[in-house]
N, C-alpha and C positions, 0 to 999 in steps of 0.2 A: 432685666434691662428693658428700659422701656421703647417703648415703638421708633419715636424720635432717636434716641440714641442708638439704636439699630442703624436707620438709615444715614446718621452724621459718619459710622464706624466705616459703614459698607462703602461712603462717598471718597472718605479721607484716607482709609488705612490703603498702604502700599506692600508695606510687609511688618511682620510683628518681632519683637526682640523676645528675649529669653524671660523665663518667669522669673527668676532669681533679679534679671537689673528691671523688670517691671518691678516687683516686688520692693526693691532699693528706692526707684523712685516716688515710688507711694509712701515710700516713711519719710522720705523730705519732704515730702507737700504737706504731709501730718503736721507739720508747728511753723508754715512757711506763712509769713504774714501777707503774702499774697492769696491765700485760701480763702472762700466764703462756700462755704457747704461745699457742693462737691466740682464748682469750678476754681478757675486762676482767675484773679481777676487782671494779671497783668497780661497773658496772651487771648483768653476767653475759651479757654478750651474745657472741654471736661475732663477734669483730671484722668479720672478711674480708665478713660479710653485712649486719650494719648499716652499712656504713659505706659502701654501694652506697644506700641507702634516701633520700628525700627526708621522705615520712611514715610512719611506723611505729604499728602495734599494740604497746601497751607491755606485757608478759603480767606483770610487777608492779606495774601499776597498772589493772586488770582491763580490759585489752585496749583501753584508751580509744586514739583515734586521736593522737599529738606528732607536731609539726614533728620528724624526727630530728636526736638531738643527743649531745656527749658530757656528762655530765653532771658533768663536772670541767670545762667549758666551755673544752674544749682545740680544738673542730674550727672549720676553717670550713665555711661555708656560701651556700648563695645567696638571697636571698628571696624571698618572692612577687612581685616587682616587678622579676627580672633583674638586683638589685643581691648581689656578692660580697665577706661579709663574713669578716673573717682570722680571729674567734674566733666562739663561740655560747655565750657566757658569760652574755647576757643570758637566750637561749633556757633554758640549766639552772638558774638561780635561777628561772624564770617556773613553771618546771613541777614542781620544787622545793618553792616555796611555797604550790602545786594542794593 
């Protein structure tokens, strides 16, 4: 990892999700046409470290704490309650509409 993405992971991660829905959410971004190397171009993040994260510091939206999400509500996720949901579509409209 390089030096840069070190310091973005150390700034933004809150807490990290299970490797099994990291793992899920890296094979959506695999063929997602928002991909260009290893960012989204539609939130700017880089994939490979958001998508380890459970909550995140959002740094366009002045660092406030989100449940992590994709914001085309492509991922799943797990909730606060140990239940695993297939999309977080509700989650990107909620914080969307913030």
């Amino acid at each position: 990892m390089s030096i840069l993405k070190s310091i973005i992971k150390a700034a933004l991660k809150e807490k990290f999700t299970t490797e099994a829905i990291s793992e899920k959410r890296l094979a959506k971004c695999e063929t997602c046409e928002f991909r260009k190397d290893d960012t989204c171009t539609a939130c700017k993040c880089f994939i490979d470290l958001k998508a380890e994260m459970d909550y995140n510091r959002n740094p366009l939206k002045g660092f406030r704490i989100e449940k992590t999400h994709c914001v085309k509500g492509k991922w799943p996720f797990i909730d606060d309650e140990g239940k695993e949901h297939e999309n977080d579509l509700e989650i990107a409209n909620y914080y969307k509409n913030l």
